[in-house]
C-alpha positions, 0 to 999 in steps of 0.5 A, spaced: 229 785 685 228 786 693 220 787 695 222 794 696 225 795 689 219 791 686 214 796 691 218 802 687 218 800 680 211 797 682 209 804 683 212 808 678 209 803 672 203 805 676 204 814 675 207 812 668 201 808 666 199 807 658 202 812 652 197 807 648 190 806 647 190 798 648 186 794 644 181 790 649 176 784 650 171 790 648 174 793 642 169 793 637 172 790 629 167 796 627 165 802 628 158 801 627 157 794 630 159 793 636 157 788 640 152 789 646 157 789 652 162 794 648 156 798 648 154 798 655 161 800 656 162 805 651 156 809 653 157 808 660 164 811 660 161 817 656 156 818 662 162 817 667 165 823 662 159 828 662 158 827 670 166 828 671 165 835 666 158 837 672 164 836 677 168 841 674 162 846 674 158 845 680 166 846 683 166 853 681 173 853 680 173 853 673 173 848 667 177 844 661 177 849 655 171 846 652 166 847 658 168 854 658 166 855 651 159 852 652 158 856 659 160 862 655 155 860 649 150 858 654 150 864 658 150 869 653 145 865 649 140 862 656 140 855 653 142 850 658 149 848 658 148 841 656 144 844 650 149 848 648 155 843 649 151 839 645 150 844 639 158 846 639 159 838 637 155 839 632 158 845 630 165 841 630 162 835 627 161 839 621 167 841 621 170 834 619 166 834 612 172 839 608 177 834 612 174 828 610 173 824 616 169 819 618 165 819 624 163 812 627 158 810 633 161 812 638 162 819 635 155 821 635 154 817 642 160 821 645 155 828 642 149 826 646 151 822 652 157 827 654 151 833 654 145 829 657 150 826 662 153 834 664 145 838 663 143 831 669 150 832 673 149 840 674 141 839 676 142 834 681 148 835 684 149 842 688 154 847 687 160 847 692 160 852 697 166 850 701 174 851 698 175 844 700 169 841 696 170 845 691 178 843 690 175 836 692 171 835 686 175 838 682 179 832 683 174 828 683 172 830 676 179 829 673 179 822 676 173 820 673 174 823 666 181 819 666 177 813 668 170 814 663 177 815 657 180 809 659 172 805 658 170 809 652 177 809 647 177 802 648 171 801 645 174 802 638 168 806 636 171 812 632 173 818 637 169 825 639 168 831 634 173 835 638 178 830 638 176 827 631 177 835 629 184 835 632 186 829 629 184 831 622 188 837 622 193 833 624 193 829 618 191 833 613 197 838 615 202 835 618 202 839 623 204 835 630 197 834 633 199 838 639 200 843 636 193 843 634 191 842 640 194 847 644 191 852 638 184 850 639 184 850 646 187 856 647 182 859 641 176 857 645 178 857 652 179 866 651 173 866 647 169 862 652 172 866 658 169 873 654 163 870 653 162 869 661 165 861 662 169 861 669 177 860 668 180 858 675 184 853 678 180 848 676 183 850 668 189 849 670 188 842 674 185 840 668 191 841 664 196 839 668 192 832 671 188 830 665 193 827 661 196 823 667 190 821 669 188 818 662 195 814 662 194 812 668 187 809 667 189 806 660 195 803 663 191 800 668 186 797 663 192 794 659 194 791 664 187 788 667 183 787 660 186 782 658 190 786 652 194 785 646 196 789 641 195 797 641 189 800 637 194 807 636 199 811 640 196 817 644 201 822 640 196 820 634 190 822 637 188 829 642 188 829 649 181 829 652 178 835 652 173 839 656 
């Protein structure tokens, strides 16, 4: 293969990224025991995540589906949006009873560091005012929500309560998590947009460009990471919400 040829494939590994969640040095073999490193990895990348969703807000562009339905909640109801992200959680987590499952570290971690990380992004970081910065910060936004997914689905430690929810119908019905996904977001987008959550570019960009992020990201710690066999298949879990 000529270098030009190899540059090329080279690249289109690279866009084409991982369809697989990647079992690395860090993953847990417990979803309440995990060592101190998958830990700090774990909660790192899940404050990553919360300050990718500030991103977003502070953009002023529009949001993932989810952000517009606790910025709807939290217009309506006056509790900070952090809060209010966090309740809805909550509210999902509970969800999971009736479906019977099972919730891990990394669930309960993914309810709070994500809330407390977005409530301290939108208080220190200002709210665009130029349509550069905003589209700039929308970008950067899907970027570090790509790369704190790659971090925290790695660790093994059981998924968000969105996503978990997502999973369990899924399951349970054996309708195609898609699907699932698509019903839900859509459901709670509309509501959120009602309740007063922004929806704009920045809705589309998320749906358009957070999946290929997350790709990109986990193939890249598969390949970096020191990996062996895959913890599951992206078609088994949701996509990351907003």
């Amino acid at each position: 293969m000529s270098k030009s040829n190899a540059l090329r494939q080279s690249a289109r590994d690279f866009w084409h990224g991982s369809h697989t969640v990647p079992r690395t040095r860090w993953t847990a073999a417990s979803k309440w025991r995990p060592s101190l490193s998958t830990f700090l990895i774990l909660n790192f990348g899940l404050y990553l995540f919360g300050t990718g969703e500030a991103l977003f807000v502070q953009a002023g562009l529009g949001n993932g589906p989810w952000t517009v339905f606790s910025q709807g909640v939290s217009k309506r109801t006056g509790l900070p949006l952090g809060l209010s992200t966090l309740l809805i959680s909550a509210v999902v987590l509970l969800l999971w009873v009736p479906l019977k499952q099972r919730p891990g570290l990394g669930t309960i971690a993914n309810m709070i560091v994500i809330a407390g990380a977005l409530q301290i992004g939108i208080t220190v970081i200002p709210p665009a005012h130029e349509l550069w910065l905003s589209v700039l910060m929308v970008l950067a936004g899907i970027v570090g929500i790509g790369a704190a997914s790659g971090l925290y689905l790695t660790c093994g430690l059981g998924p968000g309560p969105r996503d978990g929810w997502m999973t369990a119908i899924h399951f349970k019905t054996g309708i195609p998590v898609a699907r699932v996904r698509m019903a839900i977001e859509v459901l709670v987008l509309t509501i959120g947009w009602l309740l007063g959550g922004v929806v704009g570019f920045g809705t589309l960009a998320f749906a358009f460009l957070i999946g290929r992020s997350l790709a990109i990201w986990l193939g890249f710690v598969a390949k970096f990471a020191h990996t062996s066999q895959s913890l599951s298949d992206l078609d088994e879990i949701a996509e990351l919400e907003g």
